[in-house]
PDB file of N, CA, C and O in Angstrom, chain B, residues numbered from 101:
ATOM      1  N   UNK B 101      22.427 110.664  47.678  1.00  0.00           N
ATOM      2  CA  UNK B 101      21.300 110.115  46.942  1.00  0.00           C
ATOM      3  C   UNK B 101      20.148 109.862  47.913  1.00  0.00           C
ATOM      4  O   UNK B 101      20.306 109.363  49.027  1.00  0.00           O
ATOM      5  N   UNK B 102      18.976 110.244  47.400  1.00  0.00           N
ATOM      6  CA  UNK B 102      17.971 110.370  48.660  1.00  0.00           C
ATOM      7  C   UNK B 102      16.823 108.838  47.943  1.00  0.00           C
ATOM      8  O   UNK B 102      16.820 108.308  46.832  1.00  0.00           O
ATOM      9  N   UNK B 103      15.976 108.561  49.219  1.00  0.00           N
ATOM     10  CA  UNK B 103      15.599 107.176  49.005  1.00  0.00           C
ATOM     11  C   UNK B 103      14.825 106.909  47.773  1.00  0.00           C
ATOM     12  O   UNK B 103      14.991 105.881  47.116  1.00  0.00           O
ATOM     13  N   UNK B 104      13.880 107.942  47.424  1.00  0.00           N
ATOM     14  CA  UNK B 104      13.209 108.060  46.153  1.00  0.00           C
ATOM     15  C   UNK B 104      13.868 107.779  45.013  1.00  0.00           C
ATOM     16  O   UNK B 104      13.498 106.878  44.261  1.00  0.00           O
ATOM     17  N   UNK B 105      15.033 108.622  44.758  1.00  0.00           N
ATOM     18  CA  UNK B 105      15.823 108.077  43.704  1.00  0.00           C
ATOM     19  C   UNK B 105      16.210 106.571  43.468  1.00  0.00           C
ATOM     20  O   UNK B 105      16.206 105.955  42.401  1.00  0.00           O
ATOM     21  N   UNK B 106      16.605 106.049  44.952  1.00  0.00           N
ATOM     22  CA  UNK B 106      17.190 104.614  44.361  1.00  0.00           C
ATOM     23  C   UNK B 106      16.351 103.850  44.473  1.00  0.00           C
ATOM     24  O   UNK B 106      16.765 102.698  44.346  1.00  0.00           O
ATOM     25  N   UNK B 107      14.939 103.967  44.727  1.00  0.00           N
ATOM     26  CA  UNK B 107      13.994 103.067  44.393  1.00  0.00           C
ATOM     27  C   UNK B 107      13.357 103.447  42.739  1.00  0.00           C
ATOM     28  O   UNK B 107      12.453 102.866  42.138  1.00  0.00           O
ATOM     29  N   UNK B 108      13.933 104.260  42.434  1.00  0.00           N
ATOM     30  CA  UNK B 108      13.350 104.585  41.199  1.00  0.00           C
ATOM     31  C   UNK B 108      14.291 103.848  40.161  1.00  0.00           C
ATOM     32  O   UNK B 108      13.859 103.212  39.200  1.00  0.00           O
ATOM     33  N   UNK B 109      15.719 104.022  40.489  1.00  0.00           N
ATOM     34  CA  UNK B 109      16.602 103.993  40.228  1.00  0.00           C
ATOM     35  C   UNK B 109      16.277 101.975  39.949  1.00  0.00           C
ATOM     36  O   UNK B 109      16.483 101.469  38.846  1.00  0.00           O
ATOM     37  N   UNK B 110      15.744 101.092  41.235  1.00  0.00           N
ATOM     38  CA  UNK B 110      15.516  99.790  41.146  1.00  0.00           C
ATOM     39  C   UNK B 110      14.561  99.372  39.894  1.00  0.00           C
ATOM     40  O   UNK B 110      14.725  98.457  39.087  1.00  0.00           O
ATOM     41  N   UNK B 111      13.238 100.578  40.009  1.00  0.00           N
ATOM     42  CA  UNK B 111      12.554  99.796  39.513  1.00  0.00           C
ATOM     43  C   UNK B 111      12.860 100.235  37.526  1.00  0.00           C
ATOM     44  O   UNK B 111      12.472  99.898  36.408  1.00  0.00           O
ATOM     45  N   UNK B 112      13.653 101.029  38.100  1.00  0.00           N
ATOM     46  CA  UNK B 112      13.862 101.610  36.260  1.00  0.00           C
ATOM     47  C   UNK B 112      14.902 100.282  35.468  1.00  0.00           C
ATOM     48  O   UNK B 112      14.709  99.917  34.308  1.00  0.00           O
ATOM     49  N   UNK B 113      16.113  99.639  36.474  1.00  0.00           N
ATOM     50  CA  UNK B 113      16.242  98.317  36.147  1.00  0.00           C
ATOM     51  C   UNK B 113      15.856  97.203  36.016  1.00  0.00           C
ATOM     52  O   UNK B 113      16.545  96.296  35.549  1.00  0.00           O
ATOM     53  N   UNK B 114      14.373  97.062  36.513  1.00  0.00           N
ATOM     54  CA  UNK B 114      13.671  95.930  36.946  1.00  0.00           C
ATOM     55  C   UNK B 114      12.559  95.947  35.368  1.00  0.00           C
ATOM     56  O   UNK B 114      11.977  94.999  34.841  1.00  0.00           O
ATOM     57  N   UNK B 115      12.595  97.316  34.990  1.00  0.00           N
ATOM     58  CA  UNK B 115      11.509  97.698  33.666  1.00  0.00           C
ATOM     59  C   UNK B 115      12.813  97.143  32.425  1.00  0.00           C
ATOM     60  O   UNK B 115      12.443  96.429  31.493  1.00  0.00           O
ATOM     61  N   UNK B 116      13.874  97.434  32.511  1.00  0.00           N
ATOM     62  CA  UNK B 116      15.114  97.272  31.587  1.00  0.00           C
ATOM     63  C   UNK B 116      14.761  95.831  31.441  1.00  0.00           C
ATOM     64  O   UNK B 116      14.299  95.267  30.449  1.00  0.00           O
ATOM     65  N   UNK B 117      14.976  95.480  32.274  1.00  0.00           N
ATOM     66  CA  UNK B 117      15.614  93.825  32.023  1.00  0.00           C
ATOM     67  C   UNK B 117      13.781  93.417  31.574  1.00  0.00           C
ATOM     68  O   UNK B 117      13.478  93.130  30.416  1.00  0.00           O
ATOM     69  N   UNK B 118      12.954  93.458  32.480  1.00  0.00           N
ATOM     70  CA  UNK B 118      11.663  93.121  31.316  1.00  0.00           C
ATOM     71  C   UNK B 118      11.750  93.657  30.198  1.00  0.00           C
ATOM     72  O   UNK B 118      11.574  92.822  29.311  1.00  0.00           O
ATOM     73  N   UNK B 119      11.930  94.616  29.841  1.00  0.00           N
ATOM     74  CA  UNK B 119      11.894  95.048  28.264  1.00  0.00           C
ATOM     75  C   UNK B 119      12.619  94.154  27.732  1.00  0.00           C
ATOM     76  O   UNK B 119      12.149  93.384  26.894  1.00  0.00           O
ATOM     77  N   UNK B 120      13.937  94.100  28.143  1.00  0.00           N
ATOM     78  CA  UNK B 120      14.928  93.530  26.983  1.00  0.00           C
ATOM     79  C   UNK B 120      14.428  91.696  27.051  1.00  0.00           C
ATOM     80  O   UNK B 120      14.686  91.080  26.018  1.00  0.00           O
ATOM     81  N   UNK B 121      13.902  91.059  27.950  1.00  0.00           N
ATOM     82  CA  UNK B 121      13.244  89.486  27.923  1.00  0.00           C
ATOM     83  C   UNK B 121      12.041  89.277  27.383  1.00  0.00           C
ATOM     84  O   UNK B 121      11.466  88.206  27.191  1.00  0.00           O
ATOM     85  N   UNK B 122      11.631  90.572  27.106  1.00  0.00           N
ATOM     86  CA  UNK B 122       9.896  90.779  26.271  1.00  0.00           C
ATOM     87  C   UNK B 122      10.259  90.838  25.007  1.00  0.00           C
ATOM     88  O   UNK B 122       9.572  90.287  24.146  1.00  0.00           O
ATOM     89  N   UNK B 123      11.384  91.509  24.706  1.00  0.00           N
ATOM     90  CA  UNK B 123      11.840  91.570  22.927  1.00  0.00           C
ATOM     91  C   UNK B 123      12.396  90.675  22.607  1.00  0.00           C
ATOM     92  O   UNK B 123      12.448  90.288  21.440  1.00  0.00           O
ATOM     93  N   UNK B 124      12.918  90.159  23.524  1.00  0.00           N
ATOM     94  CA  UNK B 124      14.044  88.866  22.872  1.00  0.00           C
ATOM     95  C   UNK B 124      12.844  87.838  22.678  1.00  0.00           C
ATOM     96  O   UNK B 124      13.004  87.204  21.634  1.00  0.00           O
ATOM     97  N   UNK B 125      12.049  87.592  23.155  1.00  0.00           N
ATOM     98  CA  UNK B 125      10.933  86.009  23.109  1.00  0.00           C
ATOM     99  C   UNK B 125       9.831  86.162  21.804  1.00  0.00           C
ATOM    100  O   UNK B 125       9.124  85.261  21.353  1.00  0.00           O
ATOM    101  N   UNK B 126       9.918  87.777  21.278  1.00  0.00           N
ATOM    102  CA  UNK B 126       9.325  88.020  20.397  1.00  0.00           C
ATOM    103  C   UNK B 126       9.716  87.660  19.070  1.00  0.00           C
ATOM    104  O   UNK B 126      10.876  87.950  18.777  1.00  0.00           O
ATOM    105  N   UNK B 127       8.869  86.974  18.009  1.00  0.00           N
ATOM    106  CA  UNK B 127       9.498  86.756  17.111  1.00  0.00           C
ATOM    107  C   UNK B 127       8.802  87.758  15.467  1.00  0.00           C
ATOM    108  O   UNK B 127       7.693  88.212  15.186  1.00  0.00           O
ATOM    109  N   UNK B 128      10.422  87.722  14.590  1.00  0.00           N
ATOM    110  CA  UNK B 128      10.093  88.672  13.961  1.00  0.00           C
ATOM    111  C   UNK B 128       8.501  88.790  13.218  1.00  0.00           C
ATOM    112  O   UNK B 128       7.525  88.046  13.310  1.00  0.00           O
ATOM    113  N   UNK B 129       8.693  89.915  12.543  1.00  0.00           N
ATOM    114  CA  UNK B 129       7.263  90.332  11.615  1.00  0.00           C
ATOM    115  C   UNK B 129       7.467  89.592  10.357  1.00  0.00           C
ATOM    116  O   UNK B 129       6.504  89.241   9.675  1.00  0.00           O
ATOM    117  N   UNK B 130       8.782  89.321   9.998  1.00  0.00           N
ATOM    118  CA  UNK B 130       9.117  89.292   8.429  1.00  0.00           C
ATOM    119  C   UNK B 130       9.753  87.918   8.729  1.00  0.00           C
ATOM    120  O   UNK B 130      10.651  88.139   9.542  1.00  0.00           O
ATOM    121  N   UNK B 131       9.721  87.120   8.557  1.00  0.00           N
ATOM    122  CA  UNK B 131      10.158  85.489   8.361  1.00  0.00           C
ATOM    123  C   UNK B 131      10.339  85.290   7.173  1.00  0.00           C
ATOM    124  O   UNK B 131       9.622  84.425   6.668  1.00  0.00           O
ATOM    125  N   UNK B 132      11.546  86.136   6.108  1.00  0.00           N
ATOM    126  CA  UNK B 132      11.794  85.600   5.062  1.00  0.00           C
ATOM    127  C   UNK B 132      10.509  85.693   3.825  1.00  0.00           C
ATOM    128  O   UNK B 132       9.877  86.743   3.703  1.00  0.00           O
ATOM    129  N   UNK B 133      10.296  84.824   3.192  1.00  0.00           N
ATOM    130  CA  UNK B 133       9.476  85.045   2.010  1.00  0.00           C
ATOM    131  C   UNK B 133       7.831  84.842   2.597  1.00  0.00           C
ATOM    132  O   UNK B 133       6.901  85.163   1.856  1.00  0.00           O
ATOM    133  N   UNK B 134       7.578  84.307   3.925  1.00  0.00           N
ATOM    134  CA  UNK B 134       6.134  83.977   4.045  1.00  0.00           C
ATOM    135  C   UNK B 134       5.414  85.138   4.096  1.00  0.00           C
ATOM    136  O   UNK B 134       4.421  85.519   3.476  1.00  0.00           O
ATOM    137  N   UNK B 135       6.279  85.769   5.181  1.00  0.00           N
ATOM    138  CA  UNK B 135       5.754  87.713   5.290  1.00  0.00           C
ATOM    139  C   UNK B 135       4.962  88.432   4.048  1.00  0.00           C
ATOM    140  O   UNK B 135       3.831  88.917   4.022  1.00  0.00           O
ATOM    141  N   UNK B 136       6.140  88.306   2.847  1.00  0.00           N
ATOM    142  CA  UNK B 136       5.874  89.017   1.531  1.00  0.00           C
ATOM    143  C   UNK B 136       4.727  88.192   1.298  1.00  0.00           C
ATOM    144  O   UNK B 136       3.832  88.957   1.658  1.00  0.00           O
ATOM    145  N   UNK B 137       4.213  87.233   0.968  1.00  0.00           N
ATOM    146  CA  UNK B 137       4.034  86.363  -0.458  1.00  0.00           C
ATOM    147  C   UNK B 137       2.035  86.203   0.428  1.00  0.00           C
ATOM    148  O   UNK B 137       0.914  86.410  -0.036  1.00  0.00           O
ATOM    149  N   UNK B 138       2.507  85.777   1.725  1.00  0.00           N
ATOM    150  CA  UNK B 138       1.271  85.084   2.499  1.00  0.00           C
ATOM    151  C   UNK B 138       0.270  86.581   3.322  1.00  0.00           C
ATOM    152  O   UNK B 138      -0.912  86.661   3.657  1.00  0.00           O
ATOM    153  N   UNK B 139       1.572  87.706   3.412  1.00  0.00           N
ATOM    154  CA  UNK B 139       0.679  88.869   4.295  1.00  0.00           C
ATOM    155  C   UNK B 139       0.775  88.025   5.427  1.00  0.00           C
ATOM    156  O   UNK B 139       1.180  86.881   5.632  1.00  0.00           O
ATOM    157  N   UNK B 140      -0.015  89.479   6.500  1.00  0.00           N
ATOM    158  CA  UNK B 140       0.176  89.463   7.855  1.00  0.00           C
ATOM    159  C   UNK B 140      -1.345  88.413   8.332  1.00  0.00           C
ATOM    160  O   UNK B 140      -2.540  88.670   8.185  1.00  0.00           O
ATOM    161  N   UNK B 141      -0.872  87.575   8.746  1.00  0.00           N
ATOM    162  CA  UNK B 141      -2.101  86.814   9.605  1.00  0.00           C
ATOM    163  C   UNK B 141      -2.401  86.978  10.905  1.00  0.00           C
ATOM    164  O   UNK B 141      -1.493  86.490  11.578  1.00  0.00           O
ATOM    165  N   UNK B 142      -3.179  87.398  11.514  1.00  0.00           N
ATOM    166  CA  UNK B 142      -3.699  87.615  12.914  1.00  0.00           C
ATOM    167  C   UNK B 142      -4.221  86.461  13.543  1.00  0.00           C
ATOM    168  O   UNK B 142      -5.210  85.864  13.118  1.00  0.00           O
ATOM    169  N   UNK B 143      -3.707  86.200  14.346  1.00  0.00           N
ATOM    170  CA  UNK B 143      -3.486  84.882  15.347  1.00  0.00           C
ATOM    171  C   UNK B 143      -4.820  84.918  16.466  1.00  0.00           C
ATOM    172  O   UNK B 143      -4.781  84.034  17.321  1.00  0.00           O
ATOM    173  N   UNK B 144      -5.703  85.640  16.505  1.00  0.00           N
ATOM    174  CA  UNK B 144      -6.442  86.603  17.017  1.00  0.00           C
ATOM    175  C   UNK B 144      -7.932  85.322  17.027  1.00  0.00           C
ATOM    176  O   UNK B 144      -8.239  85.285  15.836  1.00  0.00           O
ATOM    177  N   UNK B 145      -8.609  84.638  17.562  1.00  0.00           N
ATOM    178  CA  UNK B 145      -9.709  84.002  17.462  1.00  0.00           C
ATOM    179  C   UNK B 145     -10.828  84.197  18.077  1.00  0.00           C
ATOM    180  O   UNK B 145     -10.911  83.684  19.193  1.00  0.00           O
ATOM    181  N   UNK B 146     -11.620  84.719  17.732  1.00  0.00           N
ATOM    182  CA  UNK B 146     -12.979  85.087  18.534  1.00  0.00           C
ATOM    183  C   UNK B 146     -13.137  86.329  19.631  1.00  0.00           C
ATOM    184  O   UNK B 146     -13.805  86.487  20.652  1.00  0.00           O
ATOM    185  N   UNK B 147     -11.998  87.274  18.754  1.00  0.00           N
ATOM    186  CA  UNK B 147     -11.849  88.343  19.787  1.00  0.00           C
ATOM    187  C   UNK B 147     -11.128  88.563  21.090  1.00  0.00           C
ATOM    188  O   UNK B 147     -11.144  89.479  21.912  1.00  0.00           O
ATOM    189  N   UNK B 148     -10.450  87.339  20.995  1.00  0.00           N
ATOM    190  CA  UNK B 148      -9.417  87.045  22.011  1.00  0.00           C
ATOM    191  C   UNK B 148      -7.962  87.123  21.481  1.00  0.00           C
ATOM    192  O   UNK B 148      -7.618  86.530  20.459  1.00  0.00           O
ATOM    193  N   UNK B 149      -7.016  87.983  22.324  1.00  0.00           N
ATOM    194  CA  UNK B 149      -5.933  88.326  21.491  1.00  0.00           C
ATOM    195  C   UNK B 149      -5.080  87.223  21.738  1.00  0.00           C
ATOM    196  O   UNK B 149      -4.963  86.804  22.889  1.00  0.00           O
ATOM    197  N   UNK B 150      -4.362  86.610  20.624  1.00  0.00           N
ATOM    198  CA  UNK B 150      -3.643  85.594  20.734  1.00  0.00           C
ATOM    199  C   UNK B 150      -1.776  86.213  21.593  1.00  0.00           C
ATOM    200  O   UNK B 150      -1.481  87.346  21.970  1.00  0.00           O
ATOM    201  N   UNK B 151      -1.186  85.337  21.616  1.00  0.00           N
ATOM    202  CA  UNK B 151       0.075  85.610  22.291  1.00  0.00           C
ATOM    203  C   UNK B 151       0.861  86.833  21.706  1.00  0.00           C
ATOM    204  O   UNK B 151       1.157  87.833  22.360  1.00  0.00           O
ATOM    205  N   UNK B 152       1.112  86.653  20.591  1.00  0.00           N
ATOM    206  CA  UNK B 152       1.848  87.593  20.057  1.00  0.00           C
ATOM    207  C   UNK B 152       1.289  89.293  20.552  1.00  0.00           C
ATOM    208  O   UNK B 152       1.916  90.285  20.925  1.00  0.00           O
ATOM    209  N   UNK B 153       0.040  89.059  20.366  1.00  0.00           N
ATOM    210  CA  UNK B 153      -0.895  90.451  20.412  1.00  0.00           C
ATOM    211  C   UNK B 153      -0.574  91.071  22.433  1.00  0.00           C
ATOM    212  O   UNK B 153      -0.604  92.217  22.880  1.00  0.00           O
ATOM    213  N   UNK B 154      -0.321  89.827  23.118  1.00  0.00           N
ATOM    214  CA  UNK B 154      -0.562  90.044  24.244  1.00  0.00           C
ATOM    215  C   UNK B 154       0.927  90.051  24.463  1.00  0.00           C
ATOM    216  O   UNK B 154       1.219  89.886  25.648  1.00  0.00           O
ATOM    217  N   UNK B 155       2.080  90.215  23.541  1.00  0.00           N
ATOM    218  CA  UNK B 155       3.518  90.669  24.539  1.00  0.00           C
ATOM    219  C   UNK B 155       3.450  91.760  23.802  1.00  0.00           C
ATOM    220  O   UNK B 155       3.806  92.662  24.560  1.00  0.00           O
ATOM    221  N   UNK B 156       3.157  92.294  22.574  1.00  0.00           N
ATOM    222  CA  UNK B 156       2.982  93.488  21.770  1.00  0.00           C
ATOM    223  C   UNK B 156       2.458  94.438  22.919  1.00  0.00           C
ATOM    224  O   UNK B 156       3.271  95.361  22.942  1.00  0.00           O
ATOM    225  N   UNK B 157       1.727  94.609  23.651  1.00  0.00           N
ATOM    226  CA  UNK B 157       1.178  94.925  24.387  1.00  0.00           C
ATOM    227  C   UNK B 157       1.889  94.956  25.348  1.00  0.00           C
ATOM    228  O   UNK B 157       2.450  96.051  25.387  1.00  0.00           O
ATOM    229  N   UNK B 158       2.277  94.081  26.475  1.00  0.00           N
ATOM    230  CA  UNK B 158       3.078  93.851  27.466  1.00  0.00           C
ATOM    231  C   UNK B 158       4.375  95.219  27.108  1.00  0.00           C
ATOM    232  O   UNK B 158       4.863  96.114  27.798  1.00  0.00           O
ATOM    233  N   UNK B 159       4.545  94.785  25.727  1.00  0.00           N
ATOM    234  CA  UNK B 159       6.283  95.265  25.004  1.00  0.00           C
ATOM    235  C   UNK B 159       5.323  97.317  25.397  1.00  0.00           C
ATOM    236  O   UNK B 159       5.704  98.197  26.168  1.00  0.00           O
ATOM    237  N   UNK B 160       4.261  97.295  24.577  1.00  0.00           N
ATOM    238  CA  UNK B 160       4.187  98.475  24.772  1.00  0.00           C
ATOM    239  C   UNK B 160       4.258  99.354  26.313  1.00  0.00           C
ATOM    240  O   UNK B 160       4.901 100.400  26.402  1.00  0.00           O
ATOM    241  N   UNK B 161       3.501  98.756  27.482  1.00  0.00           N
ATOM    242  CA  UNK B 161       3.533  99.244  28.235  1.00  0.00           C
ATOM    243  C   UNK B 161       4.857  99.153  28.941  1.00  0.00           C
ATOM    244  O   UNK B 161       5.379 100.199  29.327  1.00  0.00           O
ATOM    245  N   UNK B 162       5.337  98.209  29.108  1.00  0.00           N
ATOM    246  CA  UNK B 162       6.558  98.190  29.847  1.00  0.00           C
ATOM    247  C   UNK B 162       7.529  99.573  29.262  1.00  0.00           C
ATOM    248  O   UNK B 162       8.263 100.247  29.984  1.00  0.00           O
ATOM    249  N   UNK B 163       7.296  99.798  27.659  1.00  0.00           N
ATOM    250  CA  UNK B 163       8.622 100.740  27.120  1.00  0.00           C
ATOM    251  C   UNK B 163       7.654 101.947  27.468  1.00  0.00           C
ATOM    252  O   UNK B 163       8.234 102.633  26.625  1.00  0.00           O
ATOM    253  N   UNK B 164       6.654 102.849  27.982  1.00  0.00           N
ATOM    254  CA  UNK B 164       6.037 103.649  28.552  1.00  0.00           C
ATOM    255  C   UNK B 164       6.335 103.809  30.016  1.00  0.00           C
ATOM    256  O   UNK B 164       6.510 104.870  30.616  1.00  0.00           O
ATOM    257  N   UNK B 165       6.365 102.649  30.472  1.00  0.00           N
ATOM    258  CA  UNK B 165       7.175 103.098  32.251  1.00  0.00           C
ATOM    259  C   UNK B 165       8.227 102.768  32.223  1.00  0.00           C
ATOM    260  O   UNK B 165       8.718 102.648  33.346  1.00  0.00           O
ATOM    261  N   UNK B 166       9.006 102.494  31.238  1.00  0.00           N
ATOM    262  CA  UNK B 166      10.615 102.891  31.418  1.00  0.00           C
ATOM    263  C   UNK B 166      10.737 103.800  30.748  1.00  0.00           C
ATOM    264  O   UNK B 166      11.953 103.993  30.748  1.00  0.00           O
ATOM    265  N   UNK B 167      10.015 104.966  29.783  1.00  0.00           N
ATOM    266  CA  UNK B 167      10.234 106.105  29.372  1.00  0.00           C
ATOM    267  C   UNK B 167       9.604 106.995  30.605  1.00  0.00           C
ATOM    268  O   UNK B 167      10.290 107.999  30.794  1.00  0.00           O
ATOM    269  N   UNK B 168       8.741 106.915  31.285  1.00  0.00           N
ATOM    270  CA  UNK B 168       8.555 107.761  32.576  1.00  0.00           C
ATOM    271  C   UNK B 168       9.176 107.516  34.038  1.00  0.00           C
ATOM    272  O   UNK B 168       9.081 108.200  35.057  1.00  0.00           O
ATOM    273  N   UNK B 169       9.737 106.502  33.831  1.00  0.00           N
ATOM    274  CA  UNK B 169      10.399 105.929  34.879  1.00  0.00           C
ATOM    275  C   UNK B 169      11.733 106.764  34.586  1.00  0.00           C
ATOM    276  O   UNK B 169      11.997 107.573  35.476  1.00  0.00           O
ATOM    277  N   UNK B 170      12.282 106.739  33.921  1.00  0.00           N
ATOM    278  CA  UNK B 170      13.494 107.350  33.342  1.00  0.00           C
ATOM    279  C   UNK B 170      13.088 109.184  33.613  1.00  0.00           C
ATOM    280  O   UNK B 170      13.958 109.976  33.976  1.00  0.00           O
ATOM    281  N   UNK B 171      12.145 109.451  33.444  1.00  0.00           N
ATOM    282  CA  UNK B 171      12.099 110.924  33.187  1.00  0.00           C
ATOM    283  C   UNK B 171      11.411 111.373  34.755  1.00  0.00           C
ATOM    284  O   UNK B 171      11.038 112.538  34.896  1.00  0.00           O
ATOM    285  N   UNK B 172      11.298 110.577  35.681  1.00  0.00           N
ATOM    286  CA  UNK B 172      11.139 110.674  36.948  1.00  0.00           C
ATOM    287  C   UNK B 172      12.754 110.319  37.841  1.00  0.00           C
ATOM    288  O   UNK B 172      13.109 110.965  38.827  1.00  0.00           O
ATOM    289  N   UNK B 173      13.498 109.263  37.276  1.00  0.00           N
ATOM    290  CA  UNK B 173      14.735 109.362  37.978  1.00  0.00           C
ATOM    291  C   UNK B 173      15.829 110.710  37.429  1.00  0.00           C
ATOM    292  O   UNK B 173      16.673 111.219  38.167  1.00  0.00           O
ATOM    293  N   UNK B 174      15.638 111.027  36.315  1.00  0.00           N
ATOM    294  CA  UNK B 174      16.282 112.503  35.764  1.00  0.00           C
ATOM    295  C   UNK B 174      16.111 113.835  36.847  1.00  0.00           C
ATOM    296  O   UNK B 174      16.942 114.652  37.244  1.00  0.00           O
ATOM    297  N   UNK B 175      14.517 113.651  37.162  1.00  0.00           N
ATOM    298  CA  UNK B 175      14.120 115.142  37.746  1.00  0.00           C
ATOM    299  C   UNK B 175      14.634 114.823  39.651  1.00  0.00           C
ATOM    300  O   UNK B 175      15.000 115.698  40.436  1.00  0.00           O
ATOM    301  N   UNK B 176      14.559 114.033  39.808  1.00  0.00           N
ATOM    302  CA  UNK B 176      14.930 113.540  41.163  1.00  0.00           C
ATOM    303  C   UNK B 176      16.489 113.279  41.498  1.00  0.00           C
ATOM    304  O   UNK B 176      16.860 113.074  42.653  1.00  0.00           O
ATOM    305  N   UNK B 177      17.317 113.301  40.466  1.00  0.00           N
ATOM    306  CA  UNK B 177      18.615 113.598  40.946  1.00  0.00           C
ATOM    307  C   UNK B 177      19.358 115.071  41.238  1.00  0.00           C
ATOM    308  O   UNK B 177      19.218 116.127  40.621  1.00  0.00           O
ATOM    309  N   UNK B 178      20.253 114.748  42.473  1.00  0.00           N
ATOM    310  CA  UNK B 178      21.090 115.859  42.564  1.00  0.00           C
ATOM    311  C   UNK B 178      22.074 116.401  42.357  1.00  0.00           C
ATOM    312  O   UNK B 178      23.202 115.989  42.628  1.00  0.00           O
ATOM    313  N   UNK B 179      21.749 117.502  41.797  1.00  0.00           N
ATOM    314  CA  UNK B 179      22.940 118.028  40.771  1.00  0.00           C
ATOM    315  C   UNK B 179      23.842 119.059  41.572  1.00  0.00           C
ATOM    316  O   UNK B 179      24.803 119.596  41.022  1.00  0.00           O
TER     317      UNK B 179
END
């Protein structure tokens, strides 16, 4: 295994475990009957994205460099 790989190999676990502590703190879309009845409210004030908006975000990029992170430790192993 050459050094590239297992640093890739680190940081592709280091993206895992953020992903999976970014989804878990997130809370659902659908809370039972408020979801249906009340619609989606945006937490959002003066053009400033409120929390939710800002791990949505976080959630997105992190699952983008663990999908290229992943497809960079694939091409770098030896077969």
């Amino acid at each position: 295994m050459n050094i590239i790989n297992i640093l890739l190999s680190i940081v592709q676990v280091l993206l895992a475990l953020g992903l999976i502590f970014i989804v878990s703190i997130q809370t659902t879309k659908s809370e039972g009957l408020s979801g249906t009845i009340g619609g989606q409210v945006t937490s959002s004030f003066k053009g400033k994205p409120g929390f939710e908006e800002r791990l949505n975000d976080i959630t997105k990029y992190l699952g983008i460099g663990f999908f290229v992170v992943t497809v960079l430790v694939a091409f770098t192993m030896n077969r």
